[in-house]
C-alpha positions as CSV (number, residue, x, y, z in Angstrom):
1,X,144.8,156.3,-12.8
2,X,144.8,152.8,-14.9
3,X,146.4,153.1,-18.0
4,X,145.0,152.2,-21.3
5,X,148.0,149.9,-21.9
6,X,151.6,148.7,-20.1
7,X,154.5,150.9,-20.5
8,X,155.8,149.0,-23.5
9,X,152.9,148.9,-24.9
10,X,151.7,152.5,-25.0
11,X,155.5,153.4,-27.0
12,X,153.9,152.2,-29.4
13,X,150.4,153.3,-29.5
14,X,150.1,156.0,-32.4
15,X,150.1,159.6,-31.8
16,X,147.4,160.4,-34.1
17,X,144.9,158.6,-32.3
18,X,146.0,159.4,-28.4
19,X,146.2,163.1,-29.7
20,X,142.9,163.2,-31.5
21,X,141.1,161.8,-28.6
22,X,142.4,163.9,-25.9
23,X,141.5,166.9,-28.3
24,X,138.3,165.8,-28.9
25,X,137.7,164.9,-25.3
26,X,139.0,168.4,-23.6
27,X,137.4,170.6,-26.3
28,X,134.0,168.5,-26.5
29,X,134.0,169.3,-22.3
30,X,135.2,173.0,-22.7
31,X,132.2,173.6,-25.2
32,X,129.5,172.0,-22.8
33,X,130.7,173.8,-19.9
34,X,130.4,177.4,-22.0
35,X,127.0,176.4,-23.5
36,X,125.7,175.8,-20.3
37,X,126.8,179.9,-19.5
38,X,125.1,180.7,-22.8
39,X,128.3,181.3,-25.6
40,X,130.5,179.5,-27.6
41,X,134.0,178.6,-27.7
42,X,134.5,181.3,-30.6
43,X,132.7,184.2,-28.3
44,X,134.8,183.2,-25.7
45,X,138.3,183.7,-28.2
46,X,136.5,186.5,-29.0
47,X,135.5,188.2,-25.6
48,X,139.1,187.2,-24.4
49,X,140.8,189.3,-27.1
50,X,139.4,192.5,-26.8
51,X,138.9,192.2,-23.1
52,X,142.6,191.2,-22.2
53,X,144.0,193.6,-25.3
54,X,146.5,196.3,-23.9
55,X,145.6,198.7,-27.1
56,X,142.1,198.4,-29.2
57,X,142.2,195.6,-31.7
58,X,139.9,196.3,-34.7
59,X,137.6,193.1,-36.0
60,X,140.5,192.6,-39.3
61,X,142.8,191.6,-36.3
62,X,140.5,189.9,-34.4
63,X,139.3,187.9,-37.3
64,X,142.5,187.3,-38.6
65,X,144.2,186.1,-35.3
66,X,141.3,183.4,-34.5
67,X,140.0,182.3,-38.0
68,X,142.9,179.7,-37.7
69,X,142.0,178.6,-33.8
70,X,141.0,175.0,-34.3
71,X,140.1,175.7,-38.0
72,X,137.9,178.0,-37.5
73,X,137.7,179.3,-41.1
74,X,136.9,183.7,-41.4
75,X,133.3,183.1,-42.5
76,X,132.6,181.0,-39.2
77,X,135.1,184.0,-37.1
78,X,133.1,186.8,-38.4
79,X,130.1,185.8,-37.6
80,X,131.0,184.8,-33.9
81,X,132.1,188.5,-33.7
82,X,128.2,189.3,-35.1
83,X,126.8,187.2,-32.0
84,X,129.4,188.7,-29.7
85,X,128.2,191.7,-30.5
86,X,124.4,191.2,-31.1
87,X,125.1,189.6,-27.2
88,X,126.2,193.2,-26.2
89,X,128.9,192.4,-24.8
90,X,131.0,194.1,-27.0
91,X,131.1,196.9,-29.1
92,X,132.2,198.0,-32.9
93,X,132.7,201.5,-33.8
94,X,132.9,203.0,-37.6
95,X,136.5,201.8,-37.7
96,X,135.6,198.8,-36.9
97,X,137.6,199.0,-33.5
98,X,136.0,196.4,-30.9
99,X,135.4,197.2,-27.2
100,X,133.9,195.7,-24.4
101,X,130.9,196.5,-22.9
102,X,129.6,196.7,-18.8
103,X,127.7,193.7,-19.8
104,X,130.7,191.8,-21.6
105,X,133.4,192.6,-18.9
106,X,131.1,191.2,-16.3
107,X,131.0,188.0,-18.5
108,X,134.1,187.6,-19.4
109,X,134.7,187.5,-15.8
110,X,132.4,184.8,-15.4
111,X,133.5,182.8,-18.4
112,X,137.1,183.1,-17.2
113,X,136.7,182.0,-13.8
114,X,135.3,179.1,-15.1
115,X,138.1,178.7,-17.5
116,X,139.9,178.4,-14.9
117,X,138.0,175.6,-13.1
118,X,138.1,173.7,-16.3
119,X,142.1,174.3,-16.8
120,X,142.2,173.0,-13.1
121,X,139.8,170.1,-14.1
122,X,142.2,169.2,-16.6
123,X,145.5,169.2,-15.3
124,X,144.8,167.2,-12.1
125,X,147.3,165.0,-11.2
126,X,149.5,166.4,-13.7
127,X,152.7,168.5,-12.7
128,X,153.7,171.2,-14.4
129,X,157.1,169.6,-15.0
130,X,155.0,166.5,-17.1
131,X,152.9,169.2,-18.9
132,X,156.1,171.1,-20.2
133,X,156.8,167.6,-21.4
134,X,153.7,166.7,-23.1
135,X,153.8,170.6,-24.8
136,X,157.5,170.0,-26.5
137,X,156.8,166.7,-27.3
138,X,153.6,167.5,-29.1
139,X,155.5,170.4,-30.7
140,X,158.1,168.5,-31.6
141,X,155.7,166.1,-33.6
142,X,154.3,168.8,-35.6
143,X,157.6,170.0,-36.7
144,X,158.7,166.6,-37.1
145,X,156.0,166.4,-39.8
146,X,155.9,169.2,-41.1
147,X,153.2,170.7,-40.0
148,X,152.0,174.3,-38.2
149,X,150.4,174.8,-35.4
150,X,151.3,178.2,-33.7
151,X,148.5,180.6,-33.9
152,X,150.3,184.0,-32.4
């Protein structure tokens, strides 16, 4: 790969920017890739959670855990819940307890597998080793400057 810059150089490129566009770039290709299966990056957070949960989540926790995902906001999370649901492909019971569907566990196995093709996309030519790297040090910005960025 050619670099934007030489080594010295890029030391002193700004965060900000390089950070901004690779988010920009990697969520602007994750989104295509699920439109072109027909959902949204919010139904796929959404699917994910109540397919992968170990006990039934109810759509407060759901809500509450994703409204913050890339700023989200709850209006915006709720109504991705609706469309998951008006999808069928999961369901909501009087207690407001989600659970997946036929329908919805054969698409979130679709979705994921191509999650997977786009997590492989993204990290060729990049070892694990310089990826651990990359996560600390982006970590270590945000605290750095005070900011917050875990969402568990």
């Amino acid at each position: 790969m050619e670099y934007s810059h030489s080594d010295p150089e890029l030391i002193r490129q700004p965060i900000g920017y390089w950070s901004w566009a690779a988010y920009k770039s990697v969520v602007s290709r994750i989104r295509a890739a699920l439109a072109e299966i027909g959902t949204t990056q919010p139904q796929w957070w959404v699917l994910a959670q109540v397919a992968r949960a170990e006990t039934v989540k109810t759509r407060a926790e759901v809500s509450r855990l994703l409204r913050n995902y890339l700023d989200t906001g709850p209006e915006a999370m709720e109504a991705e819940i609706d469309a998951t649901i008006a999808q069928g492909w999961i369901t909501e019971d009087a207690g407001g307890r989600l659970g997946i569907t036929a329908a919805g566990r054969a698409f979130y196995d679709k979705a994921a597998a191509l999650q997977d093709e786009l997590w492989a996309e993204r990290h060729a030519g990049i070892s694990d080793e310089e990826y651990l790297t990359t996560m600390k040090v982006l970590q270590r910005f945000i605290h750095n400057t005070g900011g917050r960025a875990w969402h568990h």
